[in-house]
C-alpha positions in Angstrom: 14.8 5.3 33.0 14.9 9.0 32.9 13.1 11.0 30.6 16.5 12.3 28.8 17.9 8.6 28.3 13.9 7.3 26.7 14.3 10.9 24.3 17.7 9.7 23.2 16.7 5.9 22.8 14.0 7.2 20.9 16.3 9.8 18.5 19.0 7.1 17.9 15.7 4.7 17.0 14.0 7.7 14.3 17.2 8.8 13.3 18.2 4.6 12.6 14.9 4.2 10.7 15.6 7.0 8.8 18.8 6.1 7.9 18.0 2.5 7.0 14.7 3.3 5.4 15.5 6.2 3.3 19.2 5.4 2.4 17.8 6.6 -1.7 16.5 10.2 -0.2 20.0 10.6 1.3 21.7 9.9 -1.8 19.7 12.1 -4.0 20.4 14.5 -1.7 24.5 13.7 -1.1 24.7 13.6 -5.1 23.0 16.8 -5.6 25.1 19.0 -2.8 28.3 16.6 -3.6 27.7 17.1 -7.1 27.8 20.6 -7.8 30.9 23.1 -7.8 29.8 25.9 -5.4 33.2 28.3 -4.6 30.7 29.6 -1.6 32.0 26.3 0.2 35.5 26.2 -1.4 36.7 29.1 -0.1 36.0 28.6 3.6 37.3 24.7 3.3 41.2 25.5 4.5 39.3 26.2 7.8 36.2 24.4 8.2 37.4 20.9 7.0 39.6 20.8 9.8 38.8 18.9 13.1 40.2 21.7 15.1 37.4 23.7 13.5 34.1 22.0 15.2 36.2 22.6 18.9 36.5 26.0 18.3 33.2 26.5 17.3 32.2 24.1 19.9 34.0 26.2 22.5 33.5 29.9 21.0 30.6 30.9 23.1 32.8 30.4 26.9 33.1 34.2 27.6 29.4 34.7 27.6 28.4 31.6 30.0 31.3 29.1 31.1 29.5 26.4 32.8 26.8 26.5 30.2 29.4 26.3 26.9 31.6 23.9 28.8 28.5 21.7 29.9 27.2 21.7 26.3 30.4 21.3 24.4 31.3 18.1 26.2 27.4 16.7 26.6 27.9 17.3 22.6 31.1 15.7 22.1 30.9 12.9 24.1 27.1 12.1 22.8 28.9 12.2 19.0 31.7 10.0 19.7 29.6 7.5 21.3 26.5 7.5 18.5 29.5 7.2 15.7 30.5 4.3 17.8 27.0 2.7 17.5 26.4 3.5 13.9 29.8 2.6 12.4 28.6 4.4 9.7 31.5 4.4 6.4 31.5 8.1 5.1 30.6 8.4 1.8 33.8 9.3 -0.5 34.7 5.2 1.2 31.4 3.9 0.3 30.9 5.3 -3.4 33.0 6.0 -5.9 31.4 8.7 -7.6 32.0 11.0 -4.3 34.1 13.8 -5.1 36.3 14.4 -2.1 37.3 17.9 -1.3 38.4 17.4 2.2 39.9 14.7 4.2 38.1 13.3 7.2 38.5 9.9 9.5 36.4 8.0 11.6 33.3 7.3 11.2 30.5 9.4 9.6 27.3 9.9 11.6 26.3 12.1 13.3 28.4 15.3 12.3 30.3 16.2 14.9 31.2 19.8 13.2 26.6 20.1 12.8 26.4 19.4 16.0 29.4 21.7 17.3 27.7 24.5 14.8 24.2 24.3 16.5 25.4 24.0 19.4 27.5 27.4 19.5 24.3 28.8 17.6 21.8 28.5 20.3 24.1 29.6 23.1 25.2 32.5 21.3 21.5 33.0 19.8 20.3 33.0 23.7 22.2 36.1 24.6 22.1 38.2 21.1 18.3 36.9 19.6 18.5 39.5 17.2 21.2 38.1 15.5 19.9 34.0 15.4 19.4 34.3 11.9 22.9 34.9 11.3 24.2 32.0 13.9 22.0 30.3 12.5 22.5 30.5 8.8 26.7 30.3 10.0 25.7 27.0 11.5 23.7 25.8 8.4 26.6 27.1 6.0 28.8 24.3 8.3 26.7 21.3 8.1 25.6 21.8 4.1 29.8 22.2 3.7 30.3 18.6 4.9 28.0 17.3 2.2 29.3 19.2 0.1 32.9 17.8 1.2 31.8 14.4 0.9 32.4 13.7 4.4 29.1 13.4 5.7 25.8 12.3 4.1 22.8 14.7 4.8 21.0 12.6 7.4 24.0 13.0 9.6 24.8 16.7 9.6 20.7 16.6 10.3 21.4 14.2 13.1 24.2 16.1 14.6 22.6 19.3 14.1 19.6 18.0 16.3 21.7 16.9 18.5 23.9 20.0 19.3 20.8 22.2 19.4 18.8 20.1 21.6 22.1 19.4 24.5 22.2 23.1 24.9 18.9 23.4 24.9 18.5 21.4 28.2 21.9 22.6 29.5 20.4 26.1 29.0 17.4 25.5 31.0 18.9 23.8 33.5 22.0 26.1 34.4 19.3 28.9 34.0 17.0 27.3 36.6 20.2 26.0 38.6 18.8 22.5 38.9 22.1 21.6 38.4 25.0 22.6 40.5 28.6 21.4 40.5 30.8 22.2 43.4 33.8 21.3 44.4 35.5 20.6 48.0 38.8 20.9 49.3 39.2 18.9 52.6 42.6 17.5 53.8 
């Protein structure tokens, strides 16, 4: 088994105990951020609660490095839809009643697939203007908090899908830097 598939197997195991052990932590924190009017996150919901929203982000960084953005991006997409198919995780304004629901969201809940598009685009475009990471950063952060905040997601899956969308460009950085991997195509008829 490679060393990528055991790190994964071992995130979806932390990231399951977590879940399932400390279900009470992520309420207090889902009622606190849920629970709270904060116009900081109302303003910016027309655009960030849409699904369209986490592509673009996803995608935003293609004019600095193609291969590395596109690599990421779908590493990152597919590696969301598939742990949401794992979990089957209910999102929280369907599980509790005392959710207040600012956005409208379907599927399932974990991990965040608009954290993990945010962190994503934040380390690629971090990589090539450092001096402004704190700023991707923080724009990344502002993403994942609004889905709590939303009611969409709970915090351990915007923290799942933030790890997740950091780490896949991570190792699609390094390796498109070092050119272990290459991707050619070949035209014969």
């Amino acid at each position: 088994m490679s060393i990528r598939i055991k790190f994964i197997v071992l995130c979806v195991m932390l990231i399951s105990l977590y879940v399932f052990a400390s279900e009470n932590m992520d309420l207090v924190l889902l009622k606190s951020i849920n629970g709270t009017d904060e116009p900081w996150f109302d303003v910016m919901k027309p655009v960030i609660s849409t699904d369209y929203f986490a592509g673009i982000v996803g995608i935003s960084p293609f004019f600095l490095n193609k291969e590395q953005t596109i690599l990421s991006f779908g590493l990152t997409l597919g590696e969301v839809e598939l742990f949401k198919l794992l979990f089957h995780r209910s999102r929280p304004f369907q599980t509790y009643n005392w959710i207040v629901k600012r956005a409208d969201a379907s599927g399932y809940s974990m991990p965040s697939g608009h954290a993990a598009m945010a962190f994503e685009a934040a380390y690629i475009w971090s990589e090539y203007f450092p001096q402004f990471s704190i700023a991707f950063y923080s724009l990344a952060t502002y993403i994942a908090i609004s889905r709590v905040y939303y009611g969409v997601h709970y915090p351990s899956d915007v923290i799942f899908g933030a790890i997740l969308g950091y780490l896949n460009s991570k190792i699609v950085s390094q390796n498109t830097r070092l050119k272990t991997l290459s991707f050619g195509f070949s035209y014969s008829f």
